[in-house]
C-alpha positions as CSV (number, residue, x, y, z in Angstrom):
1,X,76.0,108.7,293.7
2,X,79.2,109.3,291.6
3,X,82.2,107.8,293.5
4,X,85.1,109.9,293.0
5,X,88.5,108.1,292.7
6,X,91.9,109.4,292.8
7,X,94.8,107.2,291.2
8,X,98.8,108.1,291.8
9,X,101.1,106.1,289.5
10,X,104.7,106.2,290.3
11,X,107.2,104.8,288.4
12,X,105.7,101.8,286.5
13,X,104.3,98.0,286.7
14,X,102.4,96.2,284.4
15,X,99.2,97.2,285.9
16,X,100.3,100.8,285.8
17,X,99.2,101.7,282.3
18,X,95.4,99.8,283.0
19,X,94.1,100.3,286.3
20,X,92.3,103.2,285.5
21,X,90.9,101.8,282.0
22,X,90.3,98.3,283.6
23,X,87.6,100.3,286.0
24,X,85.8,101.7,282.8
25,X,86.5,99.9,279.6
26,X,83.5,101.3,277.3
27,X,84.0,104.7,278.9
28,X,80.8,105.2,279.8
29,X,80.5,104.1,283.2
30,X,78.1,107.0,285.3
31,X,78.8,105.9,288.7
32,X,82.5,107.0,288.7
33,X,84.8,109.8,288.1
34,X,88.3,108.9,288.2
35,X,91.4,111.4,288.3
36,X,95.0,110.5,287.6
37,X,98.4,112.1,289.1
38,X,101.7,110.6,288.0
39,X,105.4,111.4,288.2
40,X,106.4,109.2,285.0
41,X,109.2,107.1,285.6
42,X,110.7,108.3,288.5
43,X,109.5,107.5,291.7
44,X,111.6,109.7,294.4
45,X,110.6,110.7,297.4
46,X,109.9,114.9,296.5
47,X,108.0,113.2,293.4
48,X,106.1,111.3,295.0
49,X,105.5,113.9,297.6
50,X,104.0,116.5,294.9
51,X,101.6,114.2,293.2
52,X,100.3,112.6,296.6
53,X,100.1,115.8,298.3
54,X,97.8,117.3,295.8
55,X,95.6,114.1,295.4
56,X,94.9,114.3,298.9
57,X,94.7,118.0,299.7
58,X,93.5,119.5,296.3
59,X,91.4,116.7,294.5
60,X,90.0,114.9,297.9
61,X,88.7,111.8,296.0
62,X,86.3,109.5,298.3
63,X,89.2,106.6,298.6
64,X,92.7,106.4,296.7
65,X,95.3,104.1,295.0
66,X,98.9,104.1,294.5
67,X,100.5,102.2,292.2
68,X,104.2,101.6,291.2
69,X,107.1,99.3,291.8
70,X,108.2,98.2,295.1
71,X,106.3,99.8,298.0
72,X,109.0,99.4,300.1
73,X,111.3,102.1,298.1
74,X,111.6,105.6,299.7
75,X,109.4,107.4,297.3
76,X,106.1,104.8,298.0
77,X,107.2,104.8,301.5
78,X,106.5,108.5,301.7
79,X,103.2,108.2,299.7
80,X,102.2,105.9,302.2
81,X,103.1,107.9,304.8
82,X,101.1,110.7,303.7
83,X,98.5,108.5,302.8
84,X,98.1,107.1,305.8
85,X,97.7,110.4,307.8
86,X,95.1,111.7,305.2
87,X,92.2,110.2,306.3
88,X,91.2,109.0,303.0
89,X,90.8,105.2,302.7
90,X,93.9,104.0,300.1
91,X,95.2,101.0,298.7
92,X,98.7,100.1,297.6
93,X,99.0,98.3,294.1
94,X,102.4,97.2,294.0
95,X,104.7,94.5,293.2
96,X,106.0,91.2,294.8
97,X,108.8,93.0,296.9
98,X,105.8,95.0,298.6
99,X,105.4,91.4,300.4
100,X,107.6,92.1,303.2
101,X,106.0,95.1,304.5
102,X,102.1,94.4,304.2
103,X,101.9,93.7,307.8
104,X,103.4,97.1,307.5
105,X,100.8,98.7,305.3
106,X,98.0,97.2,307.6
107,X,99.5,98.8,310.8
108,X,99.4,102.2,308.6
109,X,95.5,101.4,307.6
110,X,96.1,100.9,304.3
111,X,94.7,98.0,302.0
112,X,97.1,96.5,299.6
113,X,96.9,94.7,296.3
114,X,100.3,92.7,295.6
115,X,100.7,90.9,292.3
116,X,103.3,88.2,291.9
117,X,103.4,88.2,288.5
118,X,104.2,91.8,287.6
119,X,107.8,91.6,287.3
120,X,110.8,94.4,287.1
121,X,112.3,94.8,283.3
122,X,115.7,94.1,282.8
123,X,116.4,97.6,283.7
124,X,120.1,97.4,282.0
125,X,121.1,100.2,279.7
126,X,122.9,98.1,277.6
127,X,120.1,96.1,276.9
128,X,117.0,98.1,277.2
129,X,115.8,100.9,274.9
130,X,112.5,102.5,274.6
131,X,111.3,99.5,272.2
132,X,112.2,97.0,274.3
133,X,111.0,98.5,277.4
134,X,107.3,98.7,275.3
135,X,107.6,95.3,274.1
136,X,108.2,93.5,277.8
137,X,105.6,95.9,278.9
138,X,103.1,94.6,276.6
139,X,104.1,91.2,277.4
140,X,103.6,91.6,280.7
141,X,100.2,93.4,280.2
142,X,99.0,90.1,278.4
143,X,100.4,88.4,281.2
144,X,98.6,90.0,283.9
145,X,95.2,89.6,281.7
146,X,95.3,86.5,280.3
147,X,95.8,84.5,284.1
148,X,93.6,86.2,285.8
149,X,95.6,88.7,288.5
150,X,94.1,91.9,286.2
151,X,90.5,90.7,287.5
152,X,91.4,90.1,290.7
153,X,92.5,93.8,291.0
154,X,90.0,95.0,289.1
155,X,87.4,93.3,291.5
156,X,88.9,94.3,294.6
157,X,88.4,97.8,293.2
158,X,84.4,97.6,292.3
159,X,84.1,96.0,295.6
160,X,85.5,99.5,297.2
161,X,83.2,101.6,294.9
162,X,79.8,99.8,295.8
163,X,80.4,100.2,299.4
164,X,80.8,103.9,299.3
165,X,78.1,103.9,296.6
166,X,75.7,102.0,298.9
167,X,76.8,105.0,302.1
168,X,79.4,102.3,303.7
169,X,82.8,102.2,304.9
170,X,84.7,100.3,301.9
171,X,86.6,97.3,303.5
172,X,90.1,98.2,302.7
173,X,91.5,94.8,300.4
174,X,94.6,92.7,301.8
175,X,95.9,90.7,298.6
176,X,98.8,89.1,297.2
177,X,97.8,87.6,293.8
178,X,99.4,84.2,293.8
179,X,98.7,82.1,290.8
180,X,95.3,80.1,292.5
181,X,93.7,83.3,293.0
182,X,94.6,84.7,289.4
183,X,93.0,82.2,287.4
184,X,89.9,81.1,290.0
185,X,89.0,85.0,289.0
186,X,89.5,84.0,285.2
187,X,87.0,81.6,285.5
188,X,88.2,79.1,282.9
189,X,86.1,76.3,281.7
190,X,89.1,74.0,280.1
191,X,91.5,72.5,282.8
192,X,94.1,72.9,280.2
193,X,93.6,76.4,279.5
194,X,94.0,77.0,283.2
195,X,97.2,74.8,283.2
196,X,98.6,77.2,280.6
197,X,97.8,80.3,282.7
198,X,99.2,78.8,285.9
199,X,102.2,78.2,284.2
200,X,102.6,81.6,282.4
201,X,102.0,82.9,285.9
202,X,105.1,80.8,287.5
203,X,107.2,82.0,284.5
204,X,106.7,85.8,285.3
205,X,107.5,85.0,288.8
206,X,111.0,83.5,287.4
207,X,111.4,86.8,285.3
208,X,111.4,88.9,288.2
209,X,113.9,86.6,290.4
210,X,116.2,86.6,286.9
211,X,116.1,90.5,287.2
212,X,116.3,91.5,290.4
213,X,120.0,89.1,290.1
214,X,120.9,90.7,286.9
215,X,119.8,95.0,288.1
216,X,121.4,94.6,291.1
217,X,123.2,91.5,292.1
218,X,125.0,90.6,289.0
219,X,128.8,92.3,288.2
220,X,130.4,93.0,284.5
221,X,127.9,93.0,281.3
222,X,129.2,90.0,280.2
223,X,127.4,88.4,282.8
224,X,124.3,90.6,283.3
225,X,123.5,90.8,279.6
226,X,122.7,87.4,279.0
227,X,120.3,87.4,282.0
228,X,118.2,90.0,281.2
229,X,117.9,89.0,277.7
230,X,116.6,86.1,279.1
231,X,114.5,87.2,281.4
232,X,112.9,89.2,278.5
233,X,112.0,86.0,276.7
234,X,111.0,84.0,279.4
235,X,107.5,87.3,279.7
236,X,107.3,86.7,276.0
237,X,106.9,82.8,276.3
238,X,103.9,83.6,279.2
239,X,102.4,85.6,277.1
240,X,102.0,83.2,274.3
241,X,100.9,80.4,276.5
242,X,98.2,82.9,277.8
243,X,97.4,83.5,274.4
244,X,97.4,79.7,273.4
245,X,94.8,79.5,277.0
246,X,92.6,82.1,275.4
247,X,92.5,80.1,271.9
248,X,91.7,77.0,274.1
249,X,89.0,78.8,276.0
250,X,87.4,80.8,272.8
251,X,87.1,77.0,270.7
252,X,84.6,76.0,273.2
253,X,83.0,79.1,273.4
254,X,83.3,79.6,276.7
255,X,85.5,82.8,277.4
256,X,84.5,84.5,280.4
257,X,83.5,88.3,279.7
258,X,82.3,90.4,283.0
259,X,81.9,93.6,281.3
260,X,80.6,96.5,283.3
261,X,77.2,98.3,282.9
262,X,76.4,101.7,282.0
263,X,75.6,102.0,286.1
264,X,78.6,100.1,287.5
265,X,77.0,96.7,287.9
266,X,79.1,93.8,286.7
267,X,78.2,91.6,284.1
268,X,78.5,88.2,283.2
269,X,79.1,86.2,280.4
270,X,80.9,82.8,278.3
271,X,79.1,82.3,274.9
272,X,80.0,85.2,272.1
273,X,76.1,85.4,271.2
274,X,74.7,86.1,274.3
275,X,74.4,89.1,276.2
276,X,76.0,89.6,279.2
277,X,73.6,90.0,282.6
């Protein structure tokens, strides 16, 4: 069986750009056939009412996922809404301010996945350009991989797929990825190396509390400046200490690889010269 899955991306996170890759990194995965709707940037509500209305009425995948920043916003509130009438089973990926209304989500039978360490830009525009916005981006990115929470989403996903591959209901997933279940998912072998994630972990959390008071809490750019400037270090400090966990991990040989096989299955791996099973 081919599982068909349907991915909205509104607006962007950190996970935005991978979610579908992360599913299918050698593209050549049999057992799936993903589609992808977006609105770009911009996640209004009559964007985010196109792109979710034809996911769910034209391209009918067996179970979806939205992701983008804040859940709670009007435009993901109205993809949920129209989510949550359509019958097909669909996840939220979303950002730590999505917290507040997961009870919400779950009363609307939706799943969630809610990382913690995805963290809004410094979204000032005397401040950020289109290089800077790629560069924290890409930061982030390393971020998410390098402690762990990309896995955990990643597995939550496959999990989905082999229940509807196997004729079941898929379990819908209720997650916030907090820093203990990021790196137990990245499996590290040196307590160190999982010091160094856990730590790059609590620094992205501290990025998005510095920008949420800078974007919207913080008057006059003398003020405001500095803080996202800062908060745009601080990502690029957890990246390199994710880096410096990797180096750790790859000096004893033991970096944890689970790629995926040609039919789906996961694999599993630590030493360079094996192959994975």
């Amino acid at each position: 069986m081919v599982v068909k899955i349907g991915i909205i991306k509104c607006g962007n996170i950190g996970m935005s750009p991978v979610i579908d890759l992360a599913l299918d990194e050698r593209a050549d995965r049999g057992n799936i056939d993903v589609r992808v709707l977006g609105s770009g940037a911009k996640m209004g509500p009559e964007q985010v009412e196109e792109v979710t209305t034809k996911m769910v009425e034209e391209i009918k995948p067996d179970f979806v996922i939205y992701i983008g920043p804040n859940p709670t916003a009007p435009g993901p509130k109205k993809a949920r809404e129209i989510l949550s009438k359509s019958g097909i089973p669909s996840v939220i990926v979303g950002d730590a301010p999505g917290i507040r209304e997961k009870d919400k989500m779950t009363e609307e039978g939706l799943g969630y996945i809610l990382i913690k360490c995805d963290p809004m830009i410094g979204a000032r525009r005397q401040f950020l350009d289109p290089v800077e916005m790629a560069m924290f981006n890409a930061d982030v990115l390393r971020v998410l991989a390098g402690t762990g929470a990309l896995r955990v989403v990643q597995n939550a996903i496959d999990d989905m797929i082999e229940a509807i591959e196997a004729g079941n209901k898929p379990e819908l997933p209720q997650i916030v990825v907090t820093d203990k279940k990021a790196v137990e998912a990245a499996n590290f072998s040196n307590p160190y190396a999982k010091s160094k994630a856990m730590a790059a972990f609590a620094m992205a959390e501290k990025v998005a509390d510095i920008d949420v008071k800078a974007c919207f809490m913080t008057k006059g750019m003398e003020n405001y400046i500095p803080m996202v400037a800062a908060s745009h270090e601080l990502i690029r400090y957890a990246a390199k200490l994710v880096d410096e966990a990797r180096e750790l991990e790859k000096a004893m040989d033991t970096v944890s690889r689970k790629p995926h096989a040609a039919d789906g299955k996961r694999l599993n791996k630590t030493k360079l010269m094996e192959k994975p099973e």
